[in-house]
BAKE-678791 format. One record per residue (C-alpha): x, y, z; residue in three letters; residue number from 0. Coordinates in Angstrom, 3 decimals. Layout:
BEGIN
X / Y / Z / res / n
X / Y / Z / ala / NUM
...
//
This chain:
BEGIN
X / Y / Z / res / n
12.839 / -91.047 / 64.507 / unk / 0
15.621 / -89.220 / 62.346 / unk / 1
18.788 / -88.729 / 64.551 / unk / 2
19.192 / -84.946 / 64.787 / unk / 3
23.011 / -83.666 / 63.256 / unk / 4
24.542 / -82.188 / 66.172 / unk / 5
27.567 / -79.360 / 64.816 / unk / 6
29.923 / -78.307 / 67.210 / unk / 7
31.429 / -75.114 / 66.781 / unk / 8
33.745 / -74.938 / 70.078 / unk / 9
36.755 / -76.719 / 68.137 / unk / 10
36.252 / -73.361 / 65.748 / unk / 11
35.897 / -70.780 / 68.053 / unk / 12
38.503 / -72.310 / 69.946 / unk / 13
41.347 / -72.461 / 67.336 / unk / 14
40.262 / -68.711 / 66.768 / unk / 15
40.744 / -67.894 / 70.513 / unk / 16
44.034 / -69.541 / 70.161 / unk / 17
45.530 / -66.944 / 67.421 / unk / 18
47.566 / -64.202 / 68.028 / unk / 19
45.610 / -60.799 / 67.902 / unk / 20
47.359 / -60.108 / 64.699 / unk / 21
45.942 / -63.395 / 63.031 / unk / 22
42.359 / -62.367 / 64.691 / unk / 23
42.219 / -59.259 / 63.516 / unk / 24
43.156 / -60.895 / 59.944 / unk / 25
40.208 / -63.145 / 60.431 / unk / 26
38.003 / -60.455 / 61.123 / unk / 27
39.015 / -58.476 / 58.379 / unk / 28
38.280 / -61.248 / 55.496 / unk / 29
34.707 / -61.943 / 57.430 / unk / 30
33.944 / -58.208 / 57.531 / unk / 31
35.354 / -58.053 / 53.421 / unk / 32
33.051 / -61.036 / 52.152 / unk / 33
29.758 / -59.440 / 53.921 / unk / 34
31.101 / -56.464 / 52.330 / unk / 35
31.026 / -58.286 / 48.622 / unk / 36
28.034 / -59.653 / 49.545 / unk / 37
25.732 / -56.410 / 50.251 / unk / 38
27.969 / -54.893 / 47.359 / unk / 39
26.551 / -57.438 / 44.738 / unk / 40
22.806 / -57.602 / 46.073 / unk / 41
22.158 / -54.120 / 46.182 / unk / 42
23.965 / -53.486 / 42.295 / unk / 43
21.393 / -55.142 / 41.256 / unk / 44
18.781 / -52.943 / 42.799 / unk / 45
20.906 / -49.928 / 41.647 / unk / 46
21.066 / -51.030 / 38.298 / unk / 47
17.234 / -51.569 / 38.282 / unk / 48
16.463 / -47.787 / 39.326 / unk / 49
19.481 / -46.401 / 36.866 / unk / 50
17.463 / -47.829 / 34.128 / unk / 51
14.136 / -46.328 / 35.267 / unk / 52
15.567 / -43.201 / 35.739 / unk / 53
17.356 / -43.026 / 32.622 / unk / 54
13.714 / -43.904 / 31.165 / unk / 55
12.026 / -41.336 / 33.011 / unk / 56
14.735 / -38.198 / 31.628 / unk / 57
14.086 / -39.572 / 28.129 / unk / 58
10.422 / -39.518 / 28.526 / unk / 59
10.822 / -36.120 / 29.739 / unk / 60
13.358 / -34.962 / 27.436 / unk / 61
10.902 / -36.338 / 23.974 / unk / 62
7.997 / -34.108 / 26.261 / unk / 63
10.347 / -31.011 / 26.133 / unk / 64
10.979 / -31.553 / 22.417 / unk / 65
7.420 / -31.868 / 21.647 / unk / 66
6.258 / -29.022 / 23.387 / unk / 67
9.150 / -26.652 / 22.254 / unk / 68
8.166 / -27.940 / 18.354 / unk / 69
4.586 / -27.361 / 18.786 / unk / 70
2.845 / -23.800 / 18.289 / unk / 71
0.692 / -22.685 / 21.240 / unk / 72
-2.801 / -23.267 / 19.356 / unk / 73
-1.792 / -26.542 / 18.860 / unk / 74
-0.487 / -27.379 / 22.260 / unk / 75
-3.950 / -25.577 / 23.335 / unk / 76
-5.976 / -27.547 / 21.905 / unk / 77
-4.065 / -30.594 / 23.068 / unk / 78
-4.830 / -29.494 / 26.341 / unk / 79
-8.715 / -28.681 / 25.781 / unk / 80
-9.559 / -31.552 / 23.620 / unk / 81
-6.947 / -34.152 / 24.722 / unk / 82
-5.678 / -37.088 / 23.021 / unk / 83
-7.200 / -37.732 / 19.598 / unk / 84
-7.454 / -40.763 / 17.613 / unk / 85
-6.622 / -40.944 / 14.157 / unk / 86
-9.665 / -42.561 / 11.955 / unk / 87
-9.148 / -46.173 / 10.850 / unk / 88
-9.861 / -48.072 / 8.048 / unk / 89
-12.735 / -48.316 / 5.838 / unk / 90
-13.671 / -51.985 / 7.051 / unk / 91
-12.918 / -51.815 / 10.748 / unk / 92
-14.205 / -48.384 / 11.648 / unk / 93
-17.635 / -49.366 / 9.693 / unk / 94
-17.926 / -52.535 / 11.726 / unk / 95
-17.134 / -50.617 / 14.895 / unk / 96
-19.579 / -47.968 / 14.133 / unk / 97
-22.156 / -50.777 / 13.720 / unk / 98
-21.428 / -52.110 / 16.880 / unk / 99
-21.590 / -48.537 / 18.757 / unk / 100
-24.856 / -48.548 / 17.313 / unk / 101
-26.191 / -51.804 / 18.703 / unk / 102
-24.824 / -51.344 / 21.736 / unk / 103
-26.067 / -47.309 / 22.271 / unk / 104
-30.083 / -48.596 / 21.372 / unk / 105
-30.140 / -52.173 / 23.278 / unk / 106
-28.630 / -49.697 / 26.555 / unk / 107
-31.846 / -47.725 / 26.341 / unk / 108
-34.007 / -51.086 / 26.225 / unk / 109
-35.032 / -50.688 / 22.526 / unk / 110
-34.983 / -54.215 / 21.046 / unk / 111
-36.619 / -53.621 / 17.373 / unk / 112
-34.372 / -51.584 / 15.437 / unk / 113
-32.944 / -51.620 / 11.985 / unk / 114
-29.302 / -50.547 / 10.719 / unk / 115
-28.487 / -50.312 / 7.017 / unk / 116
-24.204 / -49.935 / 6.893 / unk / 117
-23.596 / -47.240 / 3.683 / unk / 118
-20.372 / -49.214 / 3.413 / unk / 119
-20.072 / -47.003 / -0.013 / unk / 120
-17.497 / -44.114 / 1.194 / unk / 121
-18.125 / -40.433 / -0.129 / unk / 122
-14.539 / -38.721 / -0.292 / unk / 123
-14.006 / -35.696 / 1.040 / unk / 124
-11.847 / -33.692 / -1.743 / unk / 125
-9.145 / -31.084 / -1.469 / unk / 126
-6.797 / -31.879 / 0.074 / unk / 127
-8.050 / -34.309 / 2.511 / unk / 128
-5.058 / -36.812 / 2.327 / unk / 129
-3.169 / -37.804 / 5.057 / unk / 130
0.054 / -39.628 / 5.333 / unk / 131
-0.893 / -40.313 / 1.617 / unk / 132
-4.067 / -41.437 / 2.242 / unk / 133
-7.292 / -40.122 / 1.389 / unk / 134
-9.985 / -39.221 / 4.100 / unk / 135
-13.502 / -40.445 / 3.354 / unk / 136
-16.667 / -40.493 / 5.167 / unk / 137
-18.885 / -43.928 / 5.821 / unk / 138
-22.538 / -43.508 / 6.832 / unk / 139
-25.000 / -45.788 / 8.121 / unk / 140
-28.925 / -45.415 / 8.514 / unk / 141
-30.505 / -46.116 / 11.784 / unk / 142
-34.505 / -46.284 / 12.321 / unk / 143
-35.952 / -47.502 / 15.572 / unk / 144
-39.492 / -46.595 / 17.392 / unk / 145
-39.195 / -45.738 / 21.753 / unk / 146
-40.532 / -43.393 / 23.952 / unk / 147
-39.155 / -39.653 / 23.226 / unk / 148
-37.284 / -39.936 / 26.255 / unk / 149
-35.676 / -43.276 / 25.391 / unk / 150
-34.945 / -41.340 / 21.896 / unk / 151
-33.420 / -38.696 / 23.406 / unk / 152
-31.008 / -40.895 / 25.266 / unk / 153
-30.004 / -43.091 / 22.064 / unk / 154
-29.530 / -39.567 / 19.867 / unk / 155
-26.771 / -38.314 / 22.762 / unk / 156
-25.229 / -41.962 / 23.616 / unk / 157
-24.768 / -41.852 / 19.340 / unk / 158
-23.002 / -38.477 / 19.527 / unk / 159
-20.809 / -38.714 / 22.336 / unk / 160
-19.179 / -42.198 / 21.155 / unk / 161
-16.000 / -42.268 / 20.217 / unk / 162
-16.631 / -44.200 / 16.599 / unk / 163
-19.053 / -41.843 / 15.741 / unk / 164
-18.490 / -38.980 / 13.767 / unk / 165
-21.926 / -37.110 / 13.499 / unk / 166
-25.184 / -37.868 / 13.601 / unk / 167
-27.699 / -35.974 / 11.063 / unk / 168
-30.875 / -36.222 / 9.017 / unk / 169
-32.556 / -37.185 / 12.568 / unk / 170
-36.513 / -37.259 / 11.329 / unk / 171
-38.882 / -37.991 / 13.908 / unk / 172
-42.437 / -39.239 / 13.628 / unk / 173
-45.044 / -39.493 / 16.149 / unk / 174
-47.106 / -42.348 / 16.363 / unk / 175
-51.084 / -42.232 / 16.682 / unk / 176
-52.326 / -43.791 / 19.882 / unk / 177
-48.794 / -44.881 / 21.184 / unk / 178
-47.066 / -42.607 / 23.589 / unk / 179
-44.011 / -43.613 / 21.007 / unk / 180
-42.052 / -41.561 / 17.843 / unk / 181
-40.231 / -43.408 / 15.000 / unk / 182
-36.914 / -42.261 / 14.152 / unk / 183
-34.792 / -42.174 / 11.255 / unk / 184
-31.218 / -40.740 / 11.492 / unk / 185
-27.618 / -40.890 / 9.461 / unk / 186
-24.481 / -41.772 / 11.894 / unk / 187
-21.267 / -40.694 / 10.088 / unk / 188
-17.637 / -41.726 / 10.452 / unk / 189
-13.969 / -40.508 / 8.881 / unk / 190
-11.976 / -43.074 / 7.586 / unk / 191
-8.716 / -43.269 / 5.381 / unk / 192
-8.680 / -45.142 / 2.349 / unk / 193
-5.889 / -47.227 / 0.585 / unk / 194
-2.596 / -45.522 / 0.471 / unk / 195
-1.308 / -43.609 / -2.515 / unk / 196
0.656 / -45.313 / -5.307 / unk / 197
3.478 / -42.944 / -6.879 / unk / 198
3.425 / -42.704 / -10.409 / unk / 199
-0.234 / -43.650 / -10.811 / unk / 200
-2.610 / -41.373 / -11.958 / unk / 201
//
C-alpha cells in the first residue's frame, strides 16, 4: 500500500496569522490580483471567439444589403419566388448526371427494362446565348421504357421535376394489345455551357 502524502498547511496559515494587518491585507491583495489575471485571460479568449463571429455576421449582412440595394425588384422577385438557381454545367458532367437522373427516376417506379440513348451531340442555342464567355447549348437524351400508365405517369413527373433535367418532350405513347401496359418514347433535355471563348479567334 502507497503511503498517502500528508501536506500541512498550519505552518502557512500560521505565518499569515502572524503578519501585521498591513502585510495581510498585501497578501490578500496579490491573491485577489492573480484570480483577477486569471478570469481576465480565460474569458479573452471566449471574447475574442464571439468578436470574430460577430464581425462575420455584420459582413454577411452588410454583402446582403449590397446585393439587395444593386438588384432591381423583378430580379430580387424572382429570387424570392423561384429561389436559388444553379448555373448549368459542363457538357460531360451534366450529360452523365442527366443519365443518372434517368436511371434512378424509372428503377423508383419499379420499371427494370428500359433503354437510354445519351445525344451527347449538343445543339447550340444562338444569339446571344453566351455566358461568362461561354456558349449555352442544349444535350438531349432518348428514353423508351414499357409500365403501367400509372407507373408512366409517375416516371414523366419524377423526369420533370429533377433538378438535371431541363425538359422533357416528344413523349409518344403506345398502348399495348392484351397487356394492361403503354410503351413510351420521350426526349429529356439539359442546358449546358460549352468551352470558353478564345479572344482573337474567329
Amino acid at each position: 500500500m502507497k503511503p498517502r502524502l500528508a501536506i500541512d498547511a498550519q505552518p502557512t496559515v500560521d505565518r499569515f496569522r502572524a503578519l501585521p494587518p498591513a502585510g495581510k491585507l498585501a497578501v490578500a491583495g496579490i491573491g485577489v490580483l492573480l484570480l483577477w489575471l486569471a478570469l481576465e485571460t480565460w474569458s479573452w479568449g471566449w471574447a475574442r471567439s464571439w468578436t470574430a463571429q460577430a464581425d462575420r455576421m455584420e459582413r454577411v449582412l452588410a454583402d446582403a444589403r449590397e446585393i439587395a440595394g444593386r438588384g432591381d425588384a423583378a430580379t430580387m422577385g424572382a429570387a424570392e419566388i423561384f429561389g436559388p438557381l444553379d448555373p448549368p454545367g459542363g457538357e460531360s458532367e451534366s450529360a452523365e448526371a442527366m443519365a443518372q437522373a434517368v436511371v434512378e427516376v424509372v428503377k423508383r417506379n419499379r420499371v427494370s427494362e428500359f433503354s437510354y440513348d445519351a445525344q451527347r451531340a449538343s445543339s447550340s442555342l444562338g444569339g446571344n446565348a453566351v455566358v461568362g464567355g461561354q456558349r449555352l447549348s442544349r444535350i438531349s437524351g432518348e428514353l423508351q421504357f414499357e409500365s403501367s400508365p400509372e407507373a408512366a405517369s409517375a416516371i414523366i413527373a419524377g423526369l420533370e421535376s429533377s433538378p438535371h433535367i431541363e425538359s422533357v418532350r416528344s413523349i409518344r405513347m403506345q398502348r399495348k394489345e392484351g397487356d394492361r401496359k403503354v410503351g413510351v418514347r420521350l426526349t429529356v433535355e439539359a442546358w449546358v455551357v460549352g468551352a470558353r471563348k478564345s479572344r482573337g479567334l474567329s
